[in-house]
N, C-alpha and C positions, 0 to 999 in steps of 0.2 A: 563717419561712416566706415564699416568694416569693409575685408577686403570685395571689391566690385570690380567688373572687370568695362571698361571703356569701349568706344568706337575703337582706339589702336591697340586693343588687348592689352595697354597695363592697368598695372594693379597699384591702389591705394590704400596702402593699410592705416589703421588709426591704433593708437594705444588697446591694449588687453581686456576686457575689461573684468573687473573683479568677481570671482566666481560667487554662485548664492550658495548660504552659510549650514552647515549641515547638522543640525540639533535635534531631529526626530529618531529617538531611537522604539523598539517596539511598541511599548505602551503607550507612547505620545500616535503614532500613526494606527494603532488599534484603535484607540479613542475619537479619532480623527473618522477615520471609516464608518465607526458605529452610528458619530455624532452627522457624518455626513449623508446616510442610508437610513435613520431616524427621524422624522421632521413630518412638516407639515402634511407629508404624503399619508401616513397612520392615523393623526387626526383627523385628516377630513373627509379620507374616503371609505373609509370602512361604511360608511350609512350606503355610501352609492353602489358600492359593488354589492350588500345587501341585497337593495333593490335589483340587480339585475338576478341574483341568482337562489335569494331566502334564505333560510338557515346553514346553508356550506358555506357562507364567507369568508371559512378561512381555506378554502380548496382553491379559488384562484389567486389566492396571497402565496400558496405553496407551490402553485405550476410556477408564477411569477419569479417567486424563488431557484425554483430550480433552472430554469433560463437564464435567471443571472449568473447562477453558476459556472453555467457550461461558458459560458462567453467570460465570465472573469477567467476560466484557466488558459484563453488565450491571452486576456489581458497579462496573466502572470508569467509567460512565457516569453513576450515581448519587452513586459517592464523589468526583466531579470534579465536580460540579453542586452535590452538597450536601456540602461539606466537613467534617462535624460526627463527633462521636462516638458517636453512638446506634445506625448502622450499620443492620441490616434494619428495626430499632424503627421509627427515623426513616424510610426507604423507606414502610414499610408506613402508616403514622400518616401522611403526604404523599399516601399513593395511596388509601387508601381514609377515612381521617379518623372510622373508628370505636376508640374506645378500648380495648374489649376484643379484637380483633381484633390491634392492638398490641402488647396486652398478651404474647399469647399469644406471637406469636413471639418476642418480644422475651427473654420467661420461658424458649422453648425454646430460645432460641442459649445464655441463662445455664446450664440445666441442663446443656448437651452440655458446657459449657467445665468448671465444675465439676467435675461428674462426671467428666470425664475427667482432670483435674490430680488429683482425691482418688487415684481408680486410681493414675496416676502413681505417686504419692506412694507407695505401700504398692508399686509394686515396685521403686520407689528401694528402700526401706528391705529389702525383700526378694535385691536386687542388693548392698546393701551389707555382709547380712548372708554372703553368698555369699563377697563378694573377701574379705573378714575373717575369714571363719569365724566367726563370732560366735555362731552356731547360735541363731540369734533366729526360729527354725520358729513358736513356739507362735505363739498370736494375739493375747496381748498386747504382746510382745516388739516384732511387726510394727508394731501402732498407736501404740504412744509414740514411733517412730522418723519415722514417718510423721507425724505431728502437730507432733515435734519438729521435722520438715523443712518443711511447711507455713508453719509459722511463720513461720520462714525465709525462704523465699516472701515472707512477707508485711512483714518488716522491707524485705526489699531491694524490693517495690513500692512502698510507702510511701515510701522515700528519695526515688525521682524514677523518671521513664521513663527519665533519664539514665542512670542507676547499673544500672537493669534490663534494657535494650538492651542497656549495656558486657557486664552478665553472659550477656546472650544470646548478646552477639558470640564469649564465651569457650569458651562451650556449645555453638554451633553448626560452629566449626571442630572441636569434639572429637566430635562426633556424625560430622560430613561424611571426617572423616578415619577415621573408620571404617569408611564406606562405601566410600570412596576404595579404604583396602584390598583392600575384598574385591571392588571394581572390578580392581584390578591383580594382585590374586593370580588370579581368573578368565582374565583376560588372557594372563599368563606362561603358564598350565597349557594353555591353546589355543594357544599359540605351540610350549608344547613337545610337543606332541600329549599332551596328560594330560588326561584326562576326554574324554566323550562329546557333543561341538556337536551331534550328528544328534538329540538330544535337544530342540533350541528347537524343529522342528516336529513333535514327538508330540503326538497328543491323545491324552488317557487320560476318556474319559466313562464315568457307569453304565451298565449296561444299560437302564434306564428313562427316562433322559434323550439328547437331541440335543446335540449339540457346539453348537449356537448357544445352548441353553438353560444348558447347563453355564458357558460363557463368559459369561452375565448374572448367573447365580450368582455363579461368580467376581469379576464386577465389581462387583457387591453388596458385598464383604468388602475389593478392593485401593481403592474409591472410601474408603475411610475412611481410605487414607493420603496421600489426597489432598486432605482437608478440611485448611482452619488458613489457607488464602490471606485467606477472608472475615474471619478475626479485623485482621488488617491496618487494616480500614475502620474500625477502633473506634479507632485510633489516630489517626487522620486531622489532629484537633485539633492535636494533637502533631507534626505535620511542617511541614517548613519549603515553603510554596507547593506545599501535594498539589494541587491539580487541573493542575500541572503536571509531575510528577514520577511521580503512581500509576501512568499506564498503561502506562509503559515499565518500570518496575520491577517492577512486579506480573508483567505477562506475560514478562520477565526471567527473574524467581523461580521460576513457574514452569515455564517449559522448561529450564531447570537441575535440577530438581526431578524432572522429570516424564524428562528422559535419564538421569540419576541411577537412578531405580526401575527402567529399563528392562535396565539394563545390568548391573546389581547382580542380577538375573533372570537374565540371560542365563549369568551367571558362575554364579550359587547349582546352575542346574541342570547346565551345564555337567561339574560337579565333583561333584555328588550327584545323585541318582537321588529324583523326584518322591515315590516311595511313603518313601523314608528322611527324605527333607525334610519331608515333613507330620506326620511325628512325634515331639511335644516341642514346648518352646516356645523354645529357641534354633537354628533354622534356621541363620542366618549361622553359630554357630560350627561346625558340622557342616562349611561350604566352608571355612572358614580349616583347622579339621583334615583336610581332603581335600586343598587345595589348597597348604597350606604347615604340616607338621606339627612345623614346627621352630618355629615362630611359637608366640610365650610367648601361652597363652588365656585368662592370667588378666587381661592388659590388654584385654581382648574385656567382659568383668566392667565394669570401669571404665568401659569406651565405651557399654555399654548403660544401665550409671547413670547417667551422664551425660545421654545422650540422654532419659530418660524425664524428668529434672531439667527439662531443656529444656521439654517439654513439660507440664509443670506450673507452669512458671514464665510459659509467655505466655497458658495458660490462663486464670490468675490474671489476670494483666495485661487479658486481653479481659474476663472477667467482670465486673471493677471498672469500668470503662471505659465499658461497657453499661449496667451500677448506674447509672453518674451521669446518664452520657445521656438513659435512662428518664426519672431525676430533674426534669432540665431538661423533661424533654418532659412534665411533670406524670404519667407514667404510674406513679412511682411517687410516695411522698411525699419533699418539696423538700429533708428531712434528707438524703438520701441523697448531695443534691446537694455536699453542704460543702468544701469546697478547703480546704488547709489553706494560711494565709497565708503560711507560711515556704518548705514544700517545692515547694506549688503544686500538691498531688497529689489525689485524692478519696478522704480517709481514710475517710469514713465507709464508705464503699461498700467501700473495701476490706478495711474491720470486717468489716460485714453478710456478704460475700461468703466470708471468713477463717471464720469462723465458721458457715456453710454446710459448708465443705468438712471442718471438724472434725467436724461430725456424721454426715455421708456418711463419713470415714474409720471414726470410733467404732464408728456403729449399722449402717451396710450394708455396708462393707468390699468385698468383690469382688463386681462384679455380672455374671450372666451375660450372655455376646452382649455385653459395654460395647461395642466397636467397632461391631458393626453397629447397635447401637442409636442412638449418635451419630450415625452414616451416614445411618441413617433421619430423625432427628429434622430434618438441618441440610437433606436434602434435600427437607424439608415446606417449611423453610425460603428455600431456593434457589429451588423453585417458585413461592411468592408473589414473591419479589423478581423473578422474570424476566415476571412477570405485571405489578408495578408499576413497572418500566420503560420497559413498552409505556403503560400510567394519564398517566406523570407527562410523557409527551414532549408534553404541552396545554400544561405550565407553562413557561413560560420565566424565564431568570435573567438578570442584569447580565452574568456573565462570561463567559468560552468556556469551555467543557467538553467534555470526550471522548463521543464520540455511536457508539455502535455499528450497524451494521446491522443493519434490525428482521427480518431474518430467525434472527436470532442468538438472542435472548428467546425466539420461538416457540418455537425447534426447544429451547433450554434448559428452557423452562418443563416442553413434552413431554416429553426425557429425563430430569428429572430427577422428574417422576412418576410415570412409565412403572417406574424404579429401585425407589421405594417401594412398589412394589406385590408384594404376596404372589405375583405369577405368576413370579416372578424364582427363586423358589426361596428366598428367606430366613425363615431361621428363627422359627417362629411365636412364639417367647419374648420376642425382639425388639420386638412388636407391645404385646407385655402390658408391657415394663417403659417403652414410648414412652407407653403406655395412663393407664400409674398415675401418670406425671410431668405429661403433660398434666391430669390430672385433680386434682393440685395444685393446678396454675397455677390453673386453673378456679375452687377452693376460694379459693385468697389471692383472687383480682379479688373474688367474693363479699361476703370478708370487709370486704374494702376500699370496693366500696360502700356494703356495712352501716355501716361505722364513719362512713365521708361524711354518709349520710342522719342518722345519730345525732346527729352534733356537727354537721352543718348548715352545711356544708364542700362546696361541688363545688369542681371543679378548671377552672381559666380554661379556655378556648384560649390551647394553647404558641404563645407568641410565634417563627414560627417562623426568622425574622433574626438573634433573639438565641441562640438555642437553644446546648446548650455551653460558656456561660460567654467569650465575646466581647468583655466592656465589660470595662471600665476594671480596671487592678489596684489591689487594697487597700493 
């Protein structure tokens, strides 16, 4: 246990532990970003936010966009000041300095990442069963595939951020080359007059809703394929001189990212018709067979397993990342913290965490709303952090750090609470499953105190210089 401070105030120190290993330089953490803000979220909703808004689908892919923005230049002001791995944890624990409060967000960034790599996982294994035929329908067929692939996950995070980047980097060209596709099959079919362009400005609203209303709606469901920038910041430790390197590559990422969704929009509906698109949950291959019906659909299969693989695997990667971070930040207990001497990695956490997502596969398996409910959680999230960027510009640091314009924070703080709010139009199920996970967290701190006062244990003030593992290797 690191240092803890006792009933008679001494202190018990234990050995240093070995710092994590610093191997992302720009194009590794570029790749990372793209690979982590590309994923299941472009496959599968484009059909749905369709339905909500008809041929502008790519209008609330663009507000979505541009939110992200505003709140990543807090992000980049914060991750350039405090180059550590604990990510909002650490923001939050810096700006307001109460522990449970901490806790809390720190517990929701974990659950969204989790919970959405489990998801992943079972439609990996879902995707696989498809290209294969394997007719692995029933539900236990899905969960041992799914489990078996977690795992997996969890060997190749364990090896290093090395080995798990390389495989991002491998994952992410086959994801992007899918979009790419159906970027240039969109393309060709407008060049050769096939499909309908006069489509990008239709609105299609209900009759009980306004076209401004329907478009926050909509932005409600494409903002969730716009989250995974903020996991980046968990990495931080791990790159080669981040406070100089994040704020070009981050905002890099995503307007790559963010022209990417727009355009893959433009094509989807171009080639299909709003009402055809929102129904089912493969949208994309619906334009590949509109727009080029000679194109083999079974490599469409691949690209979406793939892509969801992606997104399980940096999930992971963020979760553990967070564990440790916590760790050091004493939020949670300092086991969590453990490097492993050889690899340099945070096995424990990525035990703890591995073994989280087995349970969620097991006992909960599909949850309803996952997407918007992620969306919801990160943008509770997002709002505190654009709140403790405006807190923490009192503190000053040694080095130079990227500093954004304080009008930037405001206006992110506002939109991105303004989003979580039931006037948007989202789904009240949403609220209940953000409801019961928050209500965990709530229970572990509980617990956690209880066990403190029991054994007679509080937790120091985190050393916050050292925070991450910094000193010396074993």
């Amino acid at each position: 246990m690191t240092d803890v401070t006792t009933g008679s105030n001494s202190a018990v120190t234990a050995p240093i532990e070995p710092s994590l290993h610093r191997v992302m330089g720009p194009w590794l953490l570029l790749l990372f970003i793209v690979g982590d803000i590309l994923g299941t979220g472009i496959y599968a909703l484009t059909g749905q936010v369709a339905k909500q808004v008809g041929g502008v689908v790519w209008l609330p892919f663009l507000v979505a966009f541009i939110v992200a923005v505003v709140t990543a230049m807090s992000y980049l002001e914060l991750v350039t000041k405090y180059p550590k791995a604990a990510g909002a944890a650490l923001y939050t624990h810096k700006a307001f300095g109460i522990h449970f409060i901490t806790f809390i967000v720190a517990f929701t960034v974990m659950c969204s990442g989790i919970t959405s790599a489990s998801t992943a996982s079972r439609a990996f294994a879902a995707n696989l069963s498809g290209a294969f035929q394997l007719n692995l329908e029933t539900g236990i067929g899905i969960t041992l595939v799914a489990l078996a692939f977690m795992a997996i996950v969890a060997i190749v995070n364990f090896r290093g951020v090395g080995e798990s980047v390389k495989a991002n980097v491998v994952l992410t060209v086959v994801e992007l080359t899918g979009l790419l596709i159906i970027i240039f099959i969109g393309l060709w079919a407008i060049v050769g007059g096939q499909g309908d362009v006069s489509r990008i400005t239709q609105f299609a609203t209900s009759p009980d809703s306004s076209i401004f209303w329907s478009i926050m709606a909509a932005t409600t469901l494409a903002f969730f394929a716009m989250v995974g920038f903020e996991d980046s910041v968990n990495m931080a430790e791990e790159c080669k001189d981040p406070s100089k390197i994040f704020p070009k590559v981050l905002l890099i990422g995503l307007f790559i990212t963010g022209g990417i969704y727009v355009l893959v929009s433009i094509s989807a509906i171009t080639l299909v018709s709003p009402e055809e698109l929102g129904v089912g949950e493969t949208p994309l291959l619906k334009v590949v067979q509109a727009g080029a019906p000679n194109f083999p659909l079974w490599i469409f299969g691949f690209i979406t397993m793939f892509a969801v693989a992606n997104s399980a695997l940096i999930n992971m990667l963020m979760a553990s990342r967070l564990v440790y971070g916590m760790s050091r930040e004493r939020v949670l207990p300092p086991l969590l913290g453990k490097v492993h001497a050889g690899r340099r990695t945070p096995y424990i956490a990525i035990g703890f965490t591995t073994l989280l997502a087995f349970a969620l596969i097991t006992f909960v398996g599909e949850v309803p709303a996952l997407g918007g409910t992620t969306a919801l959680l990160l943008l509770f999230v997002f709002t505190v952090v654009n709140i403790a960027v405006l807190i923490l510009r009192r503190e000053k640091v040694a080095h130079e750090h990227f500093r954004t314009p304080t009008f930037l924070p405001v206006l992110g703080a506002i939109s991105c609470a303004f989003f979580a709010g039931p006037w948007t139009g989202r789904d009240p199920v949403q609220y209940k499953i953000a409801g019961v996970l928050i209500g965990v967290g709530v229970l572990l701190w509980i617990v956690t105190v209880l066990v403190n006062r029991a054994t007679g244990v509080a937790p120091a003030e985190p050393d916050m210089e050292a925070l991450g593992g910094d000193g010396p290797v074993n």
